[in-house]
N, C-alpha and C positions, 0 to 999 in steps of 0.2 A: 351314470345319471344321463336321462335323456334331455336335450333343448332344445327349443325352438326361439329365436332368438328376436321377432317381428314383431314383437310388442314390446310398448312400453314398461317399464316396470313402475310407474308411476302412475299407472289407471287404478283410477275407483271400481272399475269391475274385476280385478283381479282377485281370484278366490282357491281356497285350497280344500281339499277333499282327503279322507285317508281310505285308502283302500285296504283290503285283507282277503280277495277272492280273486272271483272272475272278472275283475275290472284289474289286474295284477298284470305288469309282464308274463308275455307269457301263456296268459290265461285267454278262453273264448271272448271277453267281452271287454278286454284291452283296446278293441279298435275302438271303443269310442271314448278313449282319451289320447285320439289321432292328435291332437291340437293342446295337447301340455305342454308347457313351457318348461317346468322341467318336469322330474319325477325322482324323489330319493327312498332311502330305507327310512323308515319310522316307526314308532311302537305309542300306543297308548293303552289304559289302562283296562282290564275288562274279561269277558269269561270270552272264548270262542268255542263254538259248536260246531259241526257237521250235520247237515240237513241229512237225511235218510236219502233222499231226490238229488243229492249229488251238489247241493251251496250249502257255503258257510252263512253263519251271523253271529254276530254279536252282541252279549247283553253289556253296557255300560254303566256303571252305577249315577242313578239319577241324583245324586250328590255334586256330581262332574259336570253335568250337564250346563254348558254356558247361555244356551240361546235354542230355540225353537228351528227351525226353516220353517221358510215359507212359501208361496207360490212368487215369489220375488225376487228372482236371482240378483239383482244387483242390489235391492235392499237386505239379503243375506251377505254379499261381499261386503257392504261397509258393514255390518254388521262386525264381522269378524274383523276387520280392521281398524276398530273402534276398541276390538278389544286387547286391553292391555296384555304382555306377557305373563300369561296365567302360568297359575303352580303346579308343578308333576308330581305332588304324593303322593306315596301308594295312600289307598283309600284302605278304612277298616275294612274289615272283612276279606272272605275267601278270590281274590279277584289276581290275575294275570296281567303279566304285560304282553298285548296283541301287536305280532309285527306285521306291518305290511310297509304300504310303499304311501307318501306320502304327493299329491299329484298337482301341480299349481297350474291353473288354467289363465291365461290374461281375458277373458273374454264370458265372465258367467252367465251372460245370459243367451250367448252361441252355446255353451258345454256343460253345463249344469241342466237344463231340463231332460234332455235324452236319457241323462245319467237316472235323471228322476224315476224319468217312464221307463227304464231297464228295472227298477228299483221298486218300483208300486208305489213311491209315494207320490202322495196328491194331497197338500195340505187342508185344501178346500172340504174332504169328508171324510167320514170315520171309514175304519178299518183299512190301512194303511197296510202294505205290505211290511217294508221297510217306513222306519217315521229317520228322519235328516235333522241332527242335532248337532249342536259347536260345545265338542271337549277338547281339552289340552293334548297333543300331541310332542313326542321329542322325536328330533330331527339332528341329529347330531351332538351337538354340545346345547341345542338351541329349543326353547319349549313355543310353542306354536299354537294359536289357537288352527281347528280344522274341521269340517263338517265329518260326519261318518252314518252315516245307515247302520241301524239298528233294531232288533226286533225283538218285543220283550214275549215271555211266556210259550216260548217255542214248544211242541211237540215233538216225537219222533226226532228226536235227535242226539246227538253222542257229543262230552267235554273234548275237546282238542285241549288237553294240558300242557304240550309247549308252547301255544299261544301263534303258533307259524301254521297256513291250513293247506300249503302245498305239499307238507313233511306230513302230512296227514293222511295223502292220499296215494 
């Protein structure tokens, strides 16, 4: 686990993200979660793909889906803070559990847009690359609500059936 230990743990801006790609240890696009506080393993629920062009995504069943984002980084951190310890069941249907790493920033509205604009999403108009939704994530023993990028009705793309997208590649 990585820390950074200069923040409060008691801020309202404090926000958590799950990754499953190129924002991964590791991965090209790691550096811009220079400024986590920590970073653990985590899995939530959901199909993972391989883009043709070399990224993953994720479809999430819209059953799970807790909360929209917005263009509001600190009205998305209480957001998710507001939110009670949400439930981990598997959902009906054909769906996996996605691992990646779950990534806690103290500062969402330093570390949450960049992530946006790496991502395409921009709540403000249609056609979103990535749209930024709060489903239930496990973190140990522990279930969590957590933002994740997600893209529905992909193209050109392949299931990753272990649900892991670096064993993938």
């Amino acid at each position: 686990m990585q820390k950074n230990t200069n923040h409060d743990d008691t801020t309202e801006s404090i926000i958590r993200i799950f990754v499953y790609g190129t924002l991964k240890r590791g991965h090209a696009n790691h550096r811009l979660c220079a400024h986590a506080r920590s970073i653990e393993p985590a899995a939530v629920w959901g199909r993972l793909y391989h883009l043709h062009w070399g990224i993953p995504r994720v479809e999430v069943p819209e059953e799970t889906i807790l909360a929209q984002g917005t263009d509001d980084p600190l009205a998305d951190a209480r957001a998710q803070q507001r939110t009670s310890e949400p439930e981990f069941n598997r959902p009906v249907g054909d769906w996996d559990l996605v691992h990646g790493e779950m990534v806690t920033f103290a500062d969402s509205s330093r570390d949450l847009p960049p992530i946006d604009r790496l991502e395409g999403f921009h709540p403000d108009r249609e056609g979103n690359f990535y749209e930024r939704v709060l489903v239930s994530a496990k973190c140990g023993s522990t279930t969590l609500p957590v933002w994740i990028y997600w893209m529905q009705n992909p193209t050109d793309c392949e299931r990753v059936a272990n649900g892991k997208w670096c064993d993938h590649l």
